[in-house]
C-alpha positions as CSV (number, residue, x, y, z in Angstrom):
1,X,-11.8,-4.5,21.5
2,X,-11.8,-5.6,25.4
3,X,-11.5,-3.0,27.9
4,X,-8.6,-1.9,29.5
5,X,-7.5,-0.6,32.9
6,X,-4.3,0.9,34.0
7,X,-2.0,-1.5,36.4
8,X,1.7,-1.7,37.6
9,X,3.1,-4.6,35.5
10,X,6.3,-6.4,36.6
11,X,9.4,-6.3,33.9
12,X,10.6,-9.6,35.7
13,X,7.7,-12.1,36.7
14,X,4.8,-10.4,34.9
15,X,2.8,-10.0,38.3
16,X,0.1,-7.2,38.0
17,X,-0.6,-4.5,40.6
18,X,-2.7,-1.8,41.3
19,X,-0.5,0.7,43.2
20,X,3.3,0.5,42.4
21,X,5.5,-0.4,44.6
22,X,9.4,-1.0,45.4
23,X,9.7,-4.3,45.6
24,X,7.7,-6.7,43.7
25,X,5.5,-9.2,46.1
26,X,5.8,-12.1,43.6
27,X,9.5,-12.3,42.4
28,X,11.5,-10.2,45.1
29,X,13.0,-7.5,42.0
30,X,13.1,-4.6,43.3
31,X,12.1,-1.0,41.3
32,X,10.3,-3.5,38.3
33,X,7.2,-2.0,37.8
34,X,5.9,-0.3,35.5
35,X,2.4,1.6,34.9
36,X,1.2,0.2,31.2
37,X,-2.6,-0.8,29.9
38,X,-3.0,-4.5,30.5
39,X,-6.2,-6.2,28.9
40,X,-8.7,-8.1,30.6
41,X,-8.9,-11.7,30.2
42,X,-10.9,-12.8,27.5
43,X,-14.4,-14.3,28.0
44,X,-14.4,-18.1,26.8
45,X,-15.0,-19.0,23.5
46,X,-12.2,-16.2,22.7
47,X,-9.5,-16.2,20.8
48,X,-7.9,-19.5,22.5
49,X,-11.0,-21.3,22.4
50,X,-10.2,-23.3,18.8
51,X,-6.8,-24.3,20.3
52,X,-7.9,-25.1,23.6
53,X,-10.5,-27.8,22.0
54,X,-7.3,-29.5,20.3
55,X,-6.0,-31.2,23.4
56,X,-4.3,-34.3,23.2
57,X,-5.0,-37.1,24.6
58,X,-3.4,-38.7,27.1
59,X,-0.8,-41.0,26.5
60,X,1.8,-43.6,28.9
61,X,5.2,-42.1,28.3
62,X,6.6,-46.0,27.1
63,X,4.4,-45.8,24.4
64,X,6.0,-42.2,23.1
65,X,8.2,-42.7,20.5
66,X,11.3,-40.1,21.0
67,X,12.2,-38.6,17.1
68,X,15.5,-37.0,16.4
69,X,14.5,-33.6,14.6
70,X,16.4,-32.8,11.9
71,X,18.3,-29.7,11.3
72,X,18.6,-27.1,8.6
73,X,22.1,-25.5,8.3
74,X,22.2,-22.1,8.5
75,X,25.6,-21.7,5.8
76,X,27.2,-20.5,9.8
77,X,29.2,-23.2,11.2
78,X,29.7,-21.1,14.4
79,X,25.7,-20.2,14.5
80,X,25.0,-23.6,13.9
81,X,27.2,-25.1,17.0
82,X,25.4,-22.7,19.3
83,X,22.1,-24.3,18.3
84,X,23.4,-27.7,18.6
85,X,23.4,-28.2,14.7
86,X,21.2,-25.8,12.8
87,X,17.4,-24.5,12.7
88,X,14.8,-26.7,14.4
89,X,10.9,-27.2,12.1
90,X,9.2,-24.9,14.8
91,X,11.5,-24.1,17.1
92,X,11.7,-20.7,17.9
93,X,15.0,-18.7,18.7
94,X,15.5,-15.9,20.7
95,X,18.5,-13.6,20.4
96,X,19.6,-10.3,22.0
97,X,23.1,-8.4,22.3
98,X,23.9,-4.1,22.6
99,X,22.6,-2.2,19.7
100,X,25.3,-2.2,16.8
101,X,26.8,-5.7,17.7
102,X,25.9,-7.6,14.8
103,X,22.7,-9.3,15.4
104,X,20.9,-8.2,12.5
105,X,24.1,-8.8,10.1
106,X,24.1,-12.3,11.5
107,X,20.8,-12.9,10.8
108,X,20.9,-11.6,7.4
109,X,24.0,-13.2,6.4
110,X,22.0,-16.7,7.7
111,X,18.8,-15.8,6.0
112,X,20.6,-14.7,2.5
113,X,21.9,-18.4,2.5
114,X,19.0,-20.4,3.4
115,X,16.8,-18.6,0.7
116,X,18.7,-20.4,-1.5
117,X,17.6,-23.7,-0.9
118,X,14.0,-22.9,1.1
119,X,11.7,-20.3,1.3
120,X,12.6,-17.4,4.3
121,X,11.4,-14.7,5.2
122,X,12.9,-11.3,7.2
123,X,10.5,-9.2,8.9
124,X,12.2,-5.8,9.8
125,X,10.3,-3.6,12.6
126,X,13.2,-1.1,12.8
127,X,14.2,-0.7,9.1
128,X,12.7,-0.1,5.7
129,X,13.2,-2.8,2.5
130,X,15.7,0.4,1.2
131,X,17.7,-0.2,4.0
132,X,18.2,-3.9,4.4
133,X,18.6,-4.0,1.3
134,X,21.6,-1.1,1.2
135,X,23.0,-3.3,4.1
136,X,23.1,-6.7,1.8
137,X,24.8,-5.0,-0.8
138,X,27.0,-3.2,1.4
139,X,28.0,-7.1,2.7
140,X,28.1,-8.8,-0.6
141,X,25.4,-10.9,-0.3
142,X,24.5,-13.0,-3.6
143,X,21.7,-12.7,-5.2
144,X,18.9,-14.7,-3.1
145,X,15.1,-14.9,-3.1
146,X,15.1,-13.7,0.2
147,X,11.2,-12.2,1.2
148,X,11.1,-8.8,2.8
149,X,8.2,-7.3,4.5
150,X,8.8,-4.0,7.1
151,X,5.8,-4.1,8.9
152,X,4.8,-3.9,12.7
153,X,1.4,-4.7,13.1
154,X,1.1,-8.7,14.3
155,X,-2.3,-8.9,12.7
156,X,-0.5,-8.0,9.0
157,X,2.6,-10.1,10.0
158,X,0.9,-13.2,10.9
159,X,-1.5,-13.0,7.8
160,X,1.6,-12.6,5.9
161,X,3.4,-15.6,7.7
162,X,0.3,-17.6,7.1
163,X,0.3,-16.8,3.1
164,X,3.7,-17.4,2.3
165,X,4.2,-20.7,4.8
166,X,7.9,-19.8,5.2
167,X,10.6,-22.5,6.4
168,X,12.2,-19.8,8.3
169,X,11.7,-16.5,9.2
170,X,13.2,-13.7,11.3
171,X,11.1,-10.5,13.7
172,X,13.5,-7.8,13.8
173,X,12.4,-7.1,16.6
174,X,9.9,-7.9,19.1
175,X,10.0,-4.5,21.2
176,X,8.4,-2.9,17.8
177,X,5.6,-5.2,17.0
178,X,2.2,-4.7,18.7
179,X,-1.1,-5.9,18.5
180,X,-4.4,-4.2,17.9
181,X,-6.2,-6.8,20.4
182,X,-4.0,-4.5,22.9
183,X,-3.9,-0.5,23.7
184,X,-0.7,-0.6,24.9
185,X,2.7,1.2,23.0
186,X,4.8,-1.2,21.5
187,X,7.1,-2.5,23.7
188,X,5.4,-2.8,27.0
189,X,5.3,-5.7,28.8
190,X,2.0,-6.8,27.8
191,X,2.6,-6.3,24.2
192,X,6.1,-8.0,24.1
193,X,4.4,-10.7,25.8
194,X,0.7,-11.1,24.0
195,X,3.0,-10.7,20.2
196,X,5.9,-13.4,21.2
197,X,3.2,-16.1,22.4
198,X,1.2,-15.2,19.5
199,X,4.3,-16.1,17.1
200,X,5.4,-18.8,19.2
201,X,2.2,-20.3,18.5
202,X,2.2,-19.7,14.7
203,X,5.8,-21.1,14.7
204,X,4.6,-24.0,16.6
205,X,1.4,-24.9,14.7
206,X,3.1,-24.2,11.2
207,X,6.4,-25.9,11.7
208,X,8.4,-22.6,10.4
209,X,11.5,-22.0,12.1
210,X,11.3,-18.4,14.2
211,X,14.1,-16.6,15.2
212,X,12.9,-13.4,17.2
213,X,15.8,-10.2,17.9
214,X,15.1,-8.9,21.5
215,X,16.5,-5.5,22.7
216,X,18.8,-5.5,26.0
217,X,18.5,-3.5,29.2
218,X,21.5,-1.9,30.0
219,X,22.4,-4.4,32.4
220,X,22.7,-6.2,29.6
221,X,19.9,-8.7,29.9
222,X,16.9,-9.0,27.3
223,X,14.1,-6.6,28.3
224,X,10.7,-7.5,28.9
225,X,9.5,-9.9,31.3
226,X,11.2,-12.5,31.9
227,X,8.2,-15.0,30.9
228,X,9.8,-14.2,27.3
229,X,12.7,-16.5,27.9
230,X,10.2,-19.2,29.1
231,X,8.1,-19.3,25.8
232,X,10.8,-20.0,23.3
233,X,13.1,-22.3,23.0
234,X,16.5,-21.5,22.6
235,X,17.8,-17.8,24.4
236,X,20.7,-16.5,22.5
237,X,23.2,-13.4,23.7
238,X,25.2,-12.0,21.4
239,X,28.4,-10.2,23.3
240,X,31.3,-8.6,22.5
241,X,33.3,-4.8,22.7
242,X,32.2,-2.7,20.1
243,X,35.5,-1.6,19.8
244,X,36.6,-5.1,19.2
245,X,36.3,-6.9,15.6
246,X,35.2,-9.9,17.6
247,X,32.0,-11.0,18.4
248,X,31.0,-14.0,20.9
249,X,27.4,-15.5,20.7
250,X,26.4,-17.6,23.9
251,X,23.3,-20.0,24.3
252,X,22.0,-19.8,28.0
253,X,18.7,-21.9,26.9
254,X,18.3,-24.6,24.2
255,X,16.2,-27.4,24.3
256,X,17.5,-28.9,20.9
257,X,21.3,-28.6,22.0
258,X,24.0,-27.9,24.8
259,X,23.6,-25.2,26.9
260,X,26.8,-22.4,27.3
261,X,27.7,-23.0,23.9
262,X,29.9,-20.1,22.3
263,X,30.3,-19.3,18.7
264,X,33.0,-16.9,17.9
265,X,33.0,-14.3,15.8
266,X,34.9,-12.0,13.4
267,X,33.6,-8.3,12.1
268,X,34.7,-7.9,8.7
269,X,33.9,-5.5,5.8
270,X,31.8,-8.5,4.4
271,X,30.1,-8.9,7.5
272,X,30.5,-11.8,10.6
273,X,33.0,-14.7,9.5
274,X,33.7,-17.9,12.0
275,X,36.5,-18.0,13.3
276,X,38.2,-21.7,12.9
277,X,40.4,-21.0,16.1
278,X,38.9,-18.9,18.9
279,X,41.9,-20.1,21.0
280,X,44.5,-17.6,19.5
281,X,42.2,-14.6,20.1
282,X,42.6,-15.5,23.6
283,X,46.1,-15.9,23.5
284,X,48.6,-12.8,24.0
285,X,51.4,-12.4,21.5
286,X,54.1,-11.6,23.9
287,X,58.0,-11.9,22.4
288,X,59.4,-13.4,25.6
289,X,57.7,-14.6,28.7
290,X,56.1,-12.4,31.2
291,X,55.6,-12.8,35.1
292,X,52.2,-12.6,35.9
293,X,50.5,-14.9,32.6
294,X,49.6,-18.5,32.4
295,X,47.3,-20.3,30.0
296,X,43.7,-21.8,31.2
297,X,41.9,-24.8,29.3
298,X,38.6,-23.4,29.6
299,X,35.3,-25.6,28.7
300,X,32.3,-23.7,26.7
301,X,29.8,-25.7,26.2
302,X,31.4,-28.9,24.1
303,X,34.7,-26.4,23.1
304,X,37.8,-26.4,25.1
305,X,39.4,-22.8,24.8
306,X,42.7,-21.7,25.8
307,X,42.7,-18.9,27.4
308,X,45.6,-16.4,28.8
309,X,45.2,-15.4,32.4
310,X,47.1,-12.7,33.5
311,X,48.0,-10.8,36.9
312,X,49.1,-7.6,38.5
313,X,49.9,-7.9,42.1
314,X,51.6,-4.7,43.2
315,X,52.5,-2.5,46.7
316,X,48.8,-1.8,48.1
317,X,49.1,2.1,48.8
318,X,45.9,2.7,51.0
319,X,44.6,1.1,53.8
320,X,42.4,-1.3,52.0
321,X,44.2,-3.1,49.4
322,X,42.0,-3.8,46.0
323,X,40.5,-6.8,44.5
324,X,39.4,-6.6,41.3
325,X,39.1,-9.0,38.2
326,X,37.7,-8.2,34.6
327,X,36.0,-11.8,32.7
328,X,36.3,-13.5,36.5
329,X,34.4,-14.1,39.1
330,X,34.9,-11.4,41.5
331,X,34.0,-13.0,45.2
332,X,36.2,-15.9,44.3
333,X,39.6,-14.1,44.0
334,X,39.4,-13.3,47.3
335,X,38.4,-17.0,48.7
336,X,41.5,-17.8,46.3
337,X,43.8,-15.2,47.9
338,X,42.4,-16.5,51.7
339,X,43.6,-20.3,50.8
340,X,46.8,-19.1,49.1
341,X,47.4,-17.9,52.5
342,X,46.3,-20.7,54.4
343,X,47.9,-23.3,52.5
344,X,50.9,-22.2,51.1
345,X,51.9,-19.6,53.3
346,X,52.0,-16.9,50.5
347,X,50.1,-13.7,52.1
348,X,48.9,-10.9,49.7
349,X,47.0,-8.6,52.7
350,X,49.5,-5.6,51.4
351,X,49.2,-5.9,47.9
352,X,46.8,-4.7,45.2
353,X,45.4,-7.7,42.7
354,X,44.4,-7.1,39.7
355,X,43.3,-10.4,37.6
356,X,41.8,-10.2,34.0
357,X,41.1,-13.1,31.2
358,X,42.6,-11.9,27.8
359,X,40.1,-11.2,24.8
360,X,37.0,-9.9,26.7
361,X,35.8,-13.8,27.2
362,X,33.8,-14.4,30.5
363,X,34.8,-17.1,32.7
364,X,32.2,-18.6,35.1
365,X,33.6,-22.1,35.6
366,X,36.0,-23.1,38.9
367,X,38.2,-25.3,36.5
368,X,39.9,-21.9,36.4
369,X,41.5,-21.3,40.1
370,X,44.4,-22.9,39.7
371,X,45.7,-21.2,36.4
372,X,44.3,-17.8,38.6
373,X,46.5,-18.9,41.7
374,X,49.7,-19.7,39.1
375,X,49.3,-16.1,37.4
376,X,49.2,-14.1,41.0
377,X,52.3,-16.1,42.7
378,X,54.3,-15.6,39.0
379,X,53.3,-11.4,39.5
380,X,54.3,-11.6,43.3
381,X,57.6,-13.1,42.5
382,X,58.3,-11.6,39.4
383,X,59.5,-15.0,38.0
384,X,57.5,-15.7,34.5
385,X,56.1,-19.1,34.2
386,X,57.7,-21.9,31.6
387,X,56.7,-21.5,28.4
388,X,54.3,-24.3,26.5
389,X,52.4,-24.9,30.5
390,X,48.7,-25.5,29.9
391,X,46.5,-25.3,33.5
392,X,43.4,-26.1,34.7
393,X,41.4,-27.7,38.1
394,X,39.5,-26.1,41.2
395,X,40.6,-25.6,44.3
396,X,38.9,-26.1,47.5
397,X,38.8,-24.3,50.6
398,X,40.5,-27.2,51.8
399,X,43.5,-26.6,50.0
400,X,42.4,-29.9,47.4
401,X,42.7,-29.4,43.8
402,X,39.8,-31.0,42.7
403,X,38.6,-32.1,38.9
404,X,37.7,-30.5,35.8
405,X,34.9,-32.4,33.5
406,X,35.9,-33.1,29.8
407,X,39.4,-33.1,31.2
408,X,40.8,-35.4,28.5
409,X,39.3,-33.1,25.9
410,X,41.2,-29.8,27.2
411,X,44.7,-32.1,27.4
412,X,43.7,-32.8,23.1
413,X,43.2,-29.2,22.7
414,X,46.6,-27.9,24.3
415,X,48.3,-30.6,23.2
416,X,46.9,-29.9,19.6
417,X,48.0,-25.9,20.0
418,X,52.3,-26.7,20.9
419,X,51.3,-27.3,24.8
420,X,54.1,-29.6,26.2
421,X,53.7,-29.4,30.0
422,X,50.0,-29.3,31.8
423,X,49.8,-29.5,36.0
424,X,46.2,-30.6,36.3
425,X,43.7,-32.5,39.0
426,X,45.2,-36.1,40.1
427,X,41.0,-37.2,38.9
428,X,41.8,-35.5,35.9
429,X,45.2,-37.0,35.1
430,X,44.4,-39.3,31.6
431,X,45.7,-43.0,31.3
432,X,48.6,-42.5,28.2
433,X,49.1,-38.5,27.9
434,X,48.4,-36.7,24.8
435,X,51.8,-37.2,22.2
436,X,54.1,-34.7,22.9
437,X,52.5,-33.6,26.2
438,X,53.7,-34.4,29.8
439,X,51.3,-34.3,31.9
440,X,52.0,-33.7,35.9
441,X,48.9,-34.7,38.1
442,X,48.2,-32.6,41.7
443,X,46.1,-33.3,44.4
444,X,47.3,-29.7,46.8
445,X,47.6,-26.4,46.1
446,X,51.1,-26.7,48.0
447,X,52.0,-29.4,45.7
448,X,50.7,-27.6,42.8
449,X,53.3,-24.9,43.6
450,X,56.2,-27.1,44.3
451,X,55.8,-28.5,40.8
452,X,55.4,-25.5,39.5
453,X,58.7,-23.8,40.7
454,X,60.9,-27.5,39.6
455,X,59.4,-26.7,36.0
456,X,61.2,-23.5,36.2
């Protein structure tokens, strides 16, 4: 076994120190060390040495013939959009979410179906065989010869892997698997990191498809060092309210597909069904129009979702009047307020602003200012917004509405849903206008308004 000493390893970067400190030297994190057992390097001829003598050659990049890889459905539709088709031959998947969100449910829903058709296997580090099983039956899953093996020794999971030559197979999860080559507890940086390059490598070499479960921090990133989302290649986060029956699953890495990808999800008795129309979770319900609402073409990805926007702008009653917004991105409602001031002479110094997206869905994209400016003068005025209006387009500090990209795609998708009116970006305004739809093109936020109050 080689020897091991006692360092302060980095949850972030990885870096290794002898004495722990606040701030780490090498990526800036601060409070991200941690004292484990890390390993010294092996001598050559090691472990590595066999794969290090297979080096390819080198090669001009005009003589490298580019292969589309093919995909293996996962019975999903929703899973399968977020990994730009299906299951890659060796590509490995990485997916994390809160504990009880659905990511083992998912995966055994997925795996149940592929057995049918190829061989897969489901490693389970947190469960027995009794219980996965229990949970299958409790879903309804057919009949399937699905392999099971609950084991968390890597040595006994690779020599298992290497027997059975799976075309897919899933580590529930990599916080419980450790190595013998290692002292550390499973779970510590250096085992999370020595196990997942280990499987990576297997994956890679052997052309099965490996999906790995990560546990989150409670900041709700995946823990370990960060190095872990560098070795595979596809990051998955699975998100969603507990509370909620829906579940959203989010790609922020793939290199066989589009990034920011979302898959939607609904928790059934039977387990997690796709849902065909994500835009009417996002949608409120209301029986007549309310001030302070207006729908948002949001872009996931390749998916344009509508999306209700809604705002509370009341009477501040303390010196420093609130800003807060819930799926939004909080600096920018106050830049938004500031140029609502500046350019249209509507001030909000005195007033509370509350701003939240409907349906727990994070926005990150500017394309949504102007639907966010449209909900906070309709709550200021009290005067509800005309029904069937679709919005969308960013707005400058200069007062400029400026374009959305895939703008003809979010006009399809309102259009699609009963939308008859849309106020977008002059750049985004589309040569013939979806049937049905008129489509009023802006270039100000001053002008935006003015429109906006001869629709009502």
């Amino acid at each position: 076994m080689a020897k091991s000493r006692t360092a302060y390893v980095c949850t972030e970067c990885g870096a290794q120190l002898v004495r722990w400190q606040g701030q780490c030297p090498q990526c800036q994190a601060w409070n991200t060390l941690v004292e484990g057992v890390v390993e010294q390097a092996p001598a050559a001829g090691g472990r590595f040495a066999a794969i290090a003598g297979q080096a390819s050659r080198l090669q001009p990049l005009s003589e490298l013939q580019p292969r589309e890889e093919p995909r293996q459905p996962t019975g999903l539709d929703e899973f399968d959009r977020v990994l730009g088709g299906g299951l890659v031959s060796g590509g490995v998947v990485l997916i994390g979410g809160d504990p009880g969100i659905g990511k083992s449910t998912l995966l055994l829903q997925a795996l149940s179906h592929l057995a049918g058709s190829q061989s897969a296997v489901y490693v389970s580090g947190e469960e027995s065989g009794e219980q996965v099983a229990l949970r299958a039956q409790r879903l309804q899953l057919p009949p399937s010869p699905l392999q099971m093996l609950a084991e968390i020794n890597l040595e006994r999971i690779l020599a298992a892997l290497r027997d059975s030559r799976p075309r897919v197979a899933v580590i529930d999860s990599i916080q419980t698997v450790y190595s013998e080559a290692l002292q550390s507890a499973p779970g510590s940086v250096a085992q999370v990191r020595e196990c997942a390059a280990q499987l990576t490598r297997f994956a890679k070499q052997s052309g099965t498809s490996l999906i790995i479960v990560g546990h989150v921090t409670k900041d709700g990133t995946l823990a370990g060092p960060r190095v872990l989302e560098h070795i595979v290649d596809t990051v998955l986060y699975f998100e969603g309210d507990t509370h909620s029956s829906f579940r959203l699953i989010r790609a922020f890495k793939n290199r066989f597909g589009a990034v920011n990808e979302l898959g939607v999800f609904a928790m059934t008795e039977r387990g997690l069904r796709g849902v065909s129309n994500p835009s009417a979770i996002f949608l409120s319900q209301h029986g007549q129009q309310v001030p302070g609402s207006c729908v948002l073409v949001t872009q996931e990805g390749t998916r344009p979702l509508l999306v209700e926007i809604q705002a509370l702008v009341d009477a501040a009653h303390s010196p420093n009047p609130r800003r807060l917004s819930v799926g939004l991105e909080q600096t920018r409602l106050a830049m938004l307020l500031a140029v609502l001031h500046r350019h249209a002479g509507i001030a909000c110094f005195d007033q509370d602003v509350f701003v939240n997206a409907v349906g727990g869905v994070k926005i990150a994209e500017p394309a949504a200012d102007l639907a966010i400016l449209f909900a906070i003068v309709s709550s200021l005025h009290s005067r509800p917004l005309r029904r069937g209006l679709a919005v969308f387009g960013e707005v400058g500090l200069a007062g400029e509405i400026r374009p959305a990209p895939r703008g003809q795609d979010r006009l399809k998708e309102a259009a699609k849903l009963g939308f008859d009116v849309a106020i977008v970006p002059k750049a985004n305004a589309p040569k013939q206008a979806p049937e049905g739809m008129r489509v009023i093109a802006v270039e100000r936020v001053e002008e935006a308004l003015e429109r906006l109050r001869d629709l009502e």
